[in-house]
N, C-alpha and C positions, 0 to 999 in steps of 0.2 A: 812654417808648418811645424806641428809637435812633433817633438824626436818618438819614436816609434820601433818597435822589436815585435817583429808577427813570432807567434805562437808556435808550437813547437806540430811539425808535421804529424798528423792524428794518423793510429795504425792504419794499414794496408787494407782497403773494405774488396770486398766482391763486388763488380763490376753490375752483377743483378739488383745491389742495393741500389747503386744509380739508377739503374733502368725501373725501376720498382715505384719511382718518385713520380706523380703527374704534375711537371712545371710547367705551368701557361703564361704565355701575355696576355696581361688584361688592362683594360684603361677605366680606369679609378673616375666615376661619374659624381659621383657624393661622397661628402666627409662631415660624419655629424660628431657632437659629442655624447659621451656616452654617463648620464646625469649620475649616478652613484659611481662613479668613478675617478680618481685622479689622474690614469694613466692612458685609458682607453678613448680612443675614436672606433667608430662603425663607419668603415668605406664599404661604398657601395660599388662593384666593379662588376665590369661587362666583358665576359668572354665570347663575344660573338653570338652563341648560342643560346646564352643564358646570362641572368647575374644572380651576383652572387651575394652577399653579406659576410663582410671577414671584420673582426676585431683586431687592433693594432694599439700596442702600448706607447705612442709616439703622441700625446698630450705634450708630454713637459721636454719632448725634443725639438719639436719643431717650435718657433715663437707662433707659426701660422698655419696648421696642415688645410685649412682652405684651397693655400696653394698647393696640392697636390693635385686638385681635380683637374680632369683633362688628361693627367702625363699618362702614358705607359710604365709597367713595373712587371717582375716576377714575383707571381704566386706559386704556393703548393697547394693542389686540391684535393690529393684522396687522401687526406689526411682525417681521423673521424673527426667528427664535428664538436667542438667546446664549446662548455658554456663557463661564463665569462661576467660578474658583474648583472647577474638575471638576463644576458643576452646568450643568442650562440654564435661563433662562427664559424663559418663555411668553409676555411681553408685557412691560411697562412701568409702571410708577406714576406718577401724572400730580400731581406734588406743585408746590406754590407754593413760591418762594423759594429754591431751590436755588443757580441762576443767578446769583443775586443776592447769593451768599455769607451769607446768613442762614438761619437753622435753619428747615427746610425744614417746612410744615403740608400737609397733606392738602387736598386739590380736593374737596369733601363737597356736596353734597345742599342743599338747607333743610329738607325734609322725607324718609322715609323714601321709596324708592322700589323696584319690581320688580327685585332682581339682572339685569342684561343687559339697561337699559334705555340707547340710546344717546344720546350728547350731539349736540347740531347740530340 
């Protein structure tokens, strides 16, 4: 494993920013590419009640995000809507490691759970 130094603890938030965020599990049915693009896929995810369309900069992360479809992942959904590439999307991927300049993993479950169950 690469030697690693996490980031320096970000100031002290109000507890209502957390509460403020709508985080769902969703499971990622589709992953297209997104043609004028180098960075973006368009995953197609299902919150139970709905789907959704979210844009994701993980082209030249993954060798393959085909394999994504199927898994569970955390999204952020009221976030307003971007456009992106002449696309929009619908929410956010809530992935680990981005930040941090390392190849960025999915926010996952331990076990399977309801699409549109939220975090918090």
């Amino acid at each position: 494993m690469t030697a690693f130094t996490p980031a320096s603890v970000k100031p002290i938030a109000d507890f209502s920013v957390v509460e403020s965020l709508d985080i769902r599990l969703g499971t990622i049915r589709a992953v297209d590419a997104v043609a004028d693009s180098k960075k973006l896929v368009r995953l197609t995810v299902s919150f139970g009640d709905h789907t959704r369309q979210i844009l994701a900069g993980m082209k030249q992360e993954r060798p393959n995000p085909l394999e994504l479809v199927g898994r569970q992942a955390l999204f952020v959904l009221n976030l307003p809507p971007k456009r992106m590439a002449g696309h929009v999307s619908e929410g956010m991927l809530f992935d680990i490691g981005y930040a941090d300049g390392l190849t960025p993993a999915l926010a996952v479950p331990e076990r399977s759970l309801p699409d549109g169950a939220r975090a918090g």
